[in-house]
Legacy VTK file of the C-alpha trace (Angstrom):
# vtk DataFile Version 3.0
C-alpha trace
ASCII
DATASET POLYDATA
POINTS 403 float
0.000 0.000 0.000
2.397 2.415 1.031
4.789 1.553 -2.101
2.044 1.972 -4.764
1.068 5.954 -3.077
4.773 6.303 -3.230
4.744 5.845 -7.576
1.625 8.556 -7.327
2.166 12.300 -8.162
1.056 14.347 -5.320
-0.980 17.408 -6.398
-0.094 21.035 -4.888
-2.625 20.355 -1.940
-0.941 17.207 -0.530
-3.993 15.183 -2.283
-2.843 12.134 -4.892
-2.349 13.620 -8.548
-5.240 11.850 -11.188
-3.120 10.025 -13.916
-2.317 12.078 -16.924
-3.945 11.526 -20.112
-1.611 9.981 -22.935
-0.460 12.679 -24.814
0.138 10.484 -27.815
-4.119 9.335 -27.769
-4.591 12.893 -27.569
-2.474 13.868 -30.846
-4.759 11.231 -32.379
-7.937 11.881 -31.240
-7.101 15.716 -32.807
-5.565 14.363 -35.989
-8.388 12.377 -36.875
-10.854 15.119 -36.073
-9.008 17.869 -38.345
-8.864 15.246 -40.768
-12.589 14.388 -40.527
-14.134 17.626 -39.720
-15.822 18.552 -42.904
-18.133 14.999 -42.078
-18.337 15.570 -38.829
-19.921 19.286 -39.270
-22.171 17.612 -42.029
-23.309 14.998 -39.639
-24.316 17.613 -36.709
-26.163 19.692 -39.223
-28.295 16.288 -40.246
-28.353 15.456 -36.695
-29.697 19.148 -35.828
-32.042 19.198 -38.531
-33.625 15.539 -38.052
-34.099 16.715 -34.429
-35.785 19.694 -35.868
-38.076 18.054 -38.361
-38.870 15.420 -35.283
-39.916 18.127 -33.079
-42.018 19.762 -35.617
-44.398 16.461 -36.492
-44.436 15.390 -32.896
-45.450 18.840 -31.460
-49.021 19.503 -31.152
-51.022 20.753 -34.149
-53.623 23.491 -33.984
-57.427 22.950 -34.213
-58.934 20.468 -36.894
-62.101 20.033 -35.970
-64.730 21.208 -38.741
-66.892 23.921 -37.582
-64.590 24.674 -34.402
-64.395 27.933 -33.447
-60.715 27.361 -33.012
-60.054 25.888 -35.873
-58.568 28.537 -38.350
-58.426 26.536 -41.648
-61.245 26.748 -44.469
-63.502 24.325 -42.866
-63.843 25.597 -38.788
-65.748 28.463 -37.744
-63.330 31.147 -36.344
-64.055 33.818 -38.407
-67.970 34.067 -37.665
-67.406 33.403 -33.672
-65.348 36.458 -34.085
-67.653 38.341 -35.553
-70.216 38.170 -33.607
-68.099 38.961 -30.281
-67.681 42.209 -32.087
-71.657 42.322 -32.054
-71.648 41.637 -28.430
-72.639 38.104 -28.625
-70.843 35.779 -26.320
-70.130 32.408 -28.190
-69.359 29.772 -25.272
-67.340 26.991 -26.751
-68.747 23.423 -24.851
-66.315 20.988 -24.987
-69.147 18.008 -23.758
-72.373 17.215 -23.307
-72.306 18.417 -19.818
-70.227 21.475 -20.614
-73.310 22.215 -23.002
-75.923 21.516 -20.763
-74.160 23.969 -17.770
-73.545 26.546 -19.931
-77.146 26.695 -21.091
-78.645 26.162 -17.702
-76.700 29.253 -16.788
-77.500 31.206 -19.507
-81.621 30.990 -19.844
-82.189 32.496 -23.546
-79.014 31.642 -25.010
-78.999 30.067 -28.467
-77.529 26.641 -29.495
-75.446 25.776 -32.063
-75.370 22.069 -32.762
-73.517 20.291 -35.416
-73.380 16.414 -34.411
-71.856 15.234 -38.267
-71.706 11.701 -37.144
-75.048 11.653 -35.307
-73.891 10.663 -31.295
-76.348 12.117 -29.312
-79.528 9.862 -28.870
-82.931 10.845 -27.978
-83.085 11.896 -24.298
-79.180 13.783 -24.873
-81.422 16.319 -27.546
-84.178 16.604 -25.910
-82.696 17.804 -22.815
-80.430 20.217 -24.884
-83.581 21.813 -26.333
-85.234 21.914 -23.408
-82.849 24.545 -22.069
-82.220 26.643 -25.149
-84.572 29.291 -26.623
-83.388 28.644 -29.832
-81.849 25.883 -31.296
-80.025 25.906 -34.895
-78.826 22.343 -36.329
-76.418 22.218 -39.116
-76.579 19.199 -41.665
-78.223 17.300 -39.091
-78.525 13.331 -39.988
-81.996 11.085 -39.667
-81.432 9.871 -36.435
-80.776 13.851 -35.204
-83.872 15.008 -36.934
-86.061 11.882 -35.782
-84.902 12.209 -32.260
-85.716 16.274 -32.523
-89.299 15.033 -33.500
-89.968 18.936 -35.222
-91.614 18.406 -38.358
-88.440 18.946 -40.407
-87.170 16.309 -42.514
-84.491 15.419 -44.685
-85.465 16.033 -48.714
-81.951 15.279 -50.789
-79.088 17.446 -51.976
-79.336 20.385 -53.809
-78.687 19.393 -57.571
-75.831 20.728 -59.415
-77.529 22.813 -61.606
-78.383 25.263 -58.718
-75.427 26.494 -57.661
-76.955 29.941 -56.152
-79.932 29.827 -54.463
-82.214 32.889 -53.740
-84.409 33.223 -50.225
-88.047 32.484 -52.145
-89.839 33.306 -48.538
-91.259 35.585 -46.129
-88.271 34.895 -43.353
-86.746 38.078 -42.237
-83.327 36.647 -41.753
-83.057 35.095 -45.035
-84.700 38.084 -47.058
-82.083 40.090 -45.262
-79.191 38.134 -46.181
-80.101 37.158 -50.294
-78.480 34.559 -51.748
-76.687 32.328 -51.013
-74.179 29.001 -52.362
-75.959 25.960 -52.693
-73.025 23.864 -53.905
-72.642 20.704 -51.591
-75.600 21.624 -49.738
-78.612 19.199 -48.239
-82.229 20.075 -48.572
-85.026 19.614 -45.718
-88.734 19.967 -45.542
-90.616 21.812 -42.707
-93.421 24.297 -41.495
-90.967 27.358 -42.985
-88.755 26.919 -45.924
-86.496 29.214 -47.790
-83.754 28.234 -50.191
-85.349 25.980 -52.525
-84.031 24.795 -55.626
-86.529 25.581 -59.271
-89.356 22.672 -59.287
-88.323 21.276 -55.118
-90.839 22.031 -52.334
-87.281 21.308 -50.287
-84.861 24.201 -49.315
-81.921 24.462 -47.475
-82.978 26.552 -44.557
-86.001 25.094 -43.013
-87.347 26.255 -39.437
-90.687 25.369 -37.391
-93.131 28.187 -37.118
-92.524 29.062 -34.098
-88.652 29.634 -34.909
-87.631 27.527 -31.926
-85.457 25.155 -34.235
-83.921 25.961 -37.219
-82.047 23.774 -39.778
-78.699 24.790 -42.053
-78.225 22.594 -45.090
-74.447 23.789 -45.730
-71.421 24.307 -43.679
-70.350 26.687 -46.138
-72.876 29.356 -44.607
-70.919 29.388 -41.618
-67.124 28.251 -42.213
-64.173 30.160 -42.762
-64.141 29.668 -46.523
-67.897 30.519 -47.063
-68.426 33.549 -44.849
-67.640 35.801 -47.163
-69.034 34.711 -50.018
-72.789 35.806 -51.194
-75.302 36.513 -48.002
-73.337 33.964 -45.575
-72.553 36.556 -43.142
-75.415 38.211 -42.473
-77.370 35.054 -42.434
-75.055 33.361 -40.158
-75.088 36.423 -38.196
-78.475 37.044 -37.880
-79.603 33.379 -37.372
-77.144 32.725 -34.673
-77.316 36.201 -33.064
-80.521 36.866 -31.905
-79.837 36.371 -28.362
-76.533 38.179 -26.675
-75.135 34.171 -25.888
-74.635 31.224 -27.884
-73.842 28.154 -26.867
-71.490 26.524 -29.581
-71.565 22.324 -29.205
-69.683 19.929 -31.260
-70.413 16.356 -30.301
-67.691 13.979 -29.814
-67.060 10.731 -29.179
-66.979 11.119 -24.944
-70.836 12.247 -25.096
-72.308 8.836 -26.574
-74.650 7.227 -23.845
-73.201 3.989 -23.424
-76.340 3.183 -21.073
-78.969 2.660 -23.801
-76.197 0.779 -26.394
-77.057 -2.475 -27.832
-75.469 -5.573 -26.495
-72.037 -6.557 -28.551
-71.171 -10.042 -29.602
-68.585 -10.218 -26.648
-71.865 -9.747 -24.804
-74.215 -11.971 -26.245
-71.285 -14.912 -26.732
-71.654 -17.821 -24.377
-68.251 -17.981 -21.611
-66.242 -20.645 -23.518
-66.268 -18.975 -27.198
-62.984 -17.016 -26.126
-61.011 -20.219 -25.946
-62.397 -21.038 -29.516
-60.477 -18.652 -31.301
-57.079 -19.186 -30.141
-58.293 -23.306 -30.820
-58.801 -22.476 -34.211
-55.747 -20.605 -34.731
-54.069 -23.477 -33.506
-55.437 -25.922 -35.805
-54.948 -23.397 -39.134
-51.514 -23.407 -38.077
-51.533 -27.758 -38.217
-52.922 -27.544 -41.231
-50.928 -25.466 -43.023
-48.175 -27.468 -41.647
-49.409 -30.592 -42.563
-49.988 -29.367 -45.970
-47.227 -26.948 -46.505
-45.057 -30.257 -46.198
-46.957 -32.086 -48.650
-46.402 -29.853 -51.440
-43.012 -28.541 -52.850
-41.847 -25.363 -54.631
-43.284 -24.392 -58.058
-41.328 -25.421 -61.178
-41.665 -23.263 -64.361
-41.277 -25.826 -67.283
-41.961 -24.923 -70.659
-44.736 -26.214 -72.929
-44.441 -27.838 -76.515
-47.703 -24.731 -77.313
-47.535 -22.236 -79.751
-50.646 -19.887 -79.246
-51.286 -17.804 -82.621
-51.667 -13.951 -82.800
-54.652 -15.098 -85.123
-56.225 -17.290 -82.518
-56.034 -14.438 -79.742
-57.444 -11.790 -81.544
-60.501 -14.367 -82.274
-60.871 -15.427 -79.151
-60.901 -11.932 -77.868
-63.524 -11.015 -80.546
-65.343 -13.912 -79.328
-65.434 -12.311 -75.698
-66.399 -8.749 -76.834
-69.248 -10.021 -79.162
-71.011 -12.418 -76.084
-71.296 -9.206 -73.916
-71.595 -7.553 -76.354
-68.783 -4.712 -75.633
-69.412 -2.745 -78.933
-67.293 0.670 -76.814
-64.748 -1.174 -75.339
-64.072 -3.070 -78.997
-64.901 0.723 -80.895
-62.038 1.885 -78.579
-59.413 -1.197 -79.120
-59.875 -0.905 -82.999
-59.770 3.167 -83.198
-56.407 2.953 -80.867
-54.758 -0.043 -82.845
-55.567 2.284 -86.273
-54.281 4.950 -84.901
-51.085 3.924 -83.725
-50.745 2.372 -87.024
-51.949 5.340 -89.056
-48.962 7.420 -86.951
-46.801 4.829 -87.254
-47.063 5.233 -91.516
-47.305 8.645 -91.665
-44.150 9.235 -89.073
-45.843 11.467 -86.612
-44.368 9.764 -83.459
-46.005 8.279 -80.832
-47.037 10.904 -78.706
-49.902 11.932 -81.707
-53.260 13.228 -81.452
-55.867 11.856 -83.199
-56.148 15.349 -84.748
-52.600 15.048 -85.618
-53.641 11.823 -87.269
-56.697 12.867 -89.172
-54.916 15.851 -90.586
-51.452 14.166 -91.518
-54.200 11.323 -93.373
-55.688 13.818 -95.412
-52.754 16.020 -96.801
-51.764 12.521 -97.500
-54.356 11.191 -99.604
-55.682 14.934 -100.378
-59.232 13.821 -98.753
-60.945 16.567 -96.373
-60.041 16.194 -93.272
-63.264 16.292 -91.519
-64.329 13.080 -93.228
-61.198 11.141 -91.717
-61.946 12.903 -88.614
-65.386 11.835 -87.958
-64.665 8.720 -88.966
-62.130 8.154 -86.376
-64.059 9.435 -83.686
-67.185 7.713 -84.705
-68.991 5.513 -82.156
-71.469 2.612 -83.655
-74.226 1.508 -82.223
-74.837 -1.475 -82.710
-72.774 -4.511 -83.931
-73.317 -4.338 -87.896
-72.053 -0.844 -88.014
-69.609 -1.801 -85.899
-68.081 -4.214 -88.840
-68.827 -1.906 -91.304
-66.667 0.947 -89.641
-64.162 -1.225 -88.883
-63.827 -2.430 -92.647
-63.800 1.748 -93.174
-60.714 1.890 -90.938
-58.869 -1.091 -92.561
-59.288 0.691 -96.004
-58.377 3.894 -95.132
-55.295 2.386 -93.745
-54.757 0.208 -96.925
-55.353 3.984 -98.566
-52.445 5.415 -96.630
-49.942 2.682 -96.881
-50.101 1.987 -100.592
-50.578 6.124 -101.552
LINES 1 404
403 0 1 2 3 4 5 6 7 8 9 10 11 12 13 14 15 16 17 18 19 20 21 22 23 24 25 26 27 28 29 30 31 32 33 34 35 36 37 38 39 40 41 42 43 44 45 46 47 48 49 50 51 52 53 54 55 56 57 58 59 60 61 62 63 64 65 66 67 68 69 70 71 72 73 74 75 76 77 78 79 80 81 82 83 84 85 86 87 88 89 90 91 92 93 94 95 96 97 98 99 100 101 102 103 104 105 106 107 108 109 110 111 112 113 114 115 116 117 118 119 120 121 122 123 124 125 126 127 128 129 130 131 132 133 134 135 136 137 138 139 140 141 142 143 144 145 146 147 148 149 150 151 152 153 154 155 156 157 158 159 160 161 162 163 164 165 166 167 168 169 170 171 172 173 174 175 176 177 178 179 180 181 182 183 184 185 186 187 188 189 190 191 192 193 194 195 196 197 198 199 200 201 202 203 204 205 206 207 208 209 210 211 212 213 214 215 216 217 218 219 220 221 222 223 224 225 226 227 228 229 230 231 232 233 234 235 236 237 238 239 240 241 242 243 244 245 246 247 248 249 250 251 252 253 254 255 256 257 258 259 260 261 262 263 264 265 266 267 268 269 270 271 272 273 274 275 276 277 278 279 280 281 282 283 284 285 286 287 288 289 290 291 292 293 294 295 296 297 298 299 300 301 302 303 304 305 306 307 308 309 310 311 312 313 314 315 316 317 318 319 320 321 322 323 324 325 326 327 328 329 330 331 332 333 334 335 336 337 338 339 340 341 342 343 344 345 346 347 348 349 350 351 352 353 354 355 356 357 358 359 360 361 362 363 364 365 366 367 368 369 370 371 372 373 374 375 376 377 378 379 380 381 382 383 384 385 386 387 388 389 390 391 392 393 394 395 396 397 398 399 400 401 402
């Protein structure tokens, strides 16, 4: 003991010196660095900016939720929450069903917004939200919704595509007021009061009871971010969800379903011992694939002595298309095999038109060109003409080869 503190360095303080490092691994250690640095710099910038991208996808996004008045993007409803703040209403974002139900038991009068897109709330969740508000307003509501609401209003189709605007067509202040508005993607409904209708639909897309207590939106677009400002959205979203000085905004989600009145599953309804049939049956699919995995070797690609004609093919194909009698889908394999042969003579490439065709054919054979044209983009209708233009298309072919 006292030999090996006799071989230590003692340090300034009378306290045993720590070894010294090599100096010759140190050289090393620096040589290989200088000699590696540009790497080394590229690797902590990759290492910097993976940690970077990392961080960005794992950190928490902002509000998605359609019709949210967080959300920002095209489909929430920040911008009209906003709005009508400035107008002194007081929108009260509920989170749950009970966050919905206190806020309108503490607000009597205040209006609800409801938009349940995937239809969770049953029968006794609505009626006790309606129960509570003076004024309820449903957007897109499904069947279920509108059954359980029990109003009068029901669901009529979508408004077609050839009414894209849609003017009010009723005596309802708030929709007078407001004009038209965009009926593109929007649902129709039938009730006491209707506005919105499409030409020849007793349908619209705003439809209230008389008594104004409930009113049904057909369109998100009347109240998103994307839509506000488009046509009479604002004002009608305005004046249809600010009539009272709070509104109680409620998006369903999945926490608010009443598991109490929910059918039964099959885990339910299946007898104790049906758990240990599955992992039985796994069991003996994995035997039997086993057993017959053994009994059967690898696949062996050998050639066959048979020569299959082009000829034959072509027949046989014929064959199919006449039995279903595929007269388009045999018009469209003859017009594309003359036209890639038609280029393929008159050296136009293979990226041509059959424009380009037509019009190289007749400076070619100094025909018009509409006649080759309609030709080629004829379409028979039944299954003689279809032989007869085909015949058309082999001679004009013949035509261009031989001129």
């Amino acid at each position: 003991m006292t030999e090996d503190l006799k071989t230590q360095p003692l340090a300034a303080d009378g306290q045993t010196a720590s070894p010294a490092v090599n100096p010759t691994l140190r050289g090393k250690a620096g040589s290989w660095i200088r000699r590696h640095r540009g790497w080394a710099a590229i690797g902590a910038v990759f290492a910097v900016g993976l940690t970077v991208v990392i961080s960005a996808q794992l950190a928490p996004k902002g509000d998605t939720v359609p019709l949210s008045v967080h959300n920002v993007g095209p489909g929430g409803a920040r911008a009209v929450s906003e709005i009508l703040g400035r107008h002194g209403v007081t929108v009260r974002d509920a989170r749950s069903y009970t966050s919905a139900m206190d806020s309108l038991t503490a607000n009597p009068g205040a209006t609800l917004l409801l938009y349940d897109r995937n239809g969770l709330l049953d029968e006794e969740q609505l009626t006790r939200l309606t129960a509570e508000a003076r004024r309820v307003v449903v957007v897109t509501p499904r069947l279920n919704t509108l059954s359980a609401l029990d109003s009068g209003i029901n669901q009529a189709g979508v408004v077609p595509e050839a009414a894209p605007t849609l003017e009010p067509g009723c005596s309802q202040a708030d929709a007078e007021t407001a004009g038209a508005v965009s009926g593109e993607n929007g649902f129709l409904y039938d009730g006491d009061e209707v506005c919105y209708r499409p030409p020849g639909s007793a349908a619209g897309m705003l439809a209230s009871t008389r008594d104004g207590a409930l009113t049904v939106l057909g369109n998100t677009a009347l109240i998103n971010n994307q839509g506000l400002d488009e046509y009479g959205h604002a004002a009608l979203a305005l004046r249809t969800l600010g009539s009272s000085k709070d509104l109680v905004w409620y998006l369903p989600g999945l926490a608010d379903v009443n598991g109490a009145d929910s059918p039964a599953t099959l885990d339910d309804l299946a007898p104790e011992w049906v758990r240990f049939l599955g992992p039985w049956l796994a069991f003996i699919a994995i035997l039997a694939i086993i057993w017959r995995g053994r009994r059967l070797g690898p696949l062996v690609f050998e050639p066959l002595p048979v020569v299959v004609k082009a000829v034959e093919t072509a027949e046989g194909r014929a064959r199919l298309y006449h039995d279903s009698h595929a007269i388009d889908r045999a018009r469209d394999n003859l017009r594309a095999g003359t036209l890639v042969r038609l280029a393929k003579d008159l050296r136009l490439g293979s990226d041509a038109t059959a424009d380009d065709v037509a019009g190289a054919a007749a400076r070619h054979l100094g025909r018009p060109e509409t006649g080759i044209r309609d030709l080629l983009q004829e379409h028979p209708r039944n299954e003689a003409r279809l032989v007869q233009w085909s015949q058309e298309l082999e001679k004009l072919e013949n035509e261009v080869r031989t001129r």
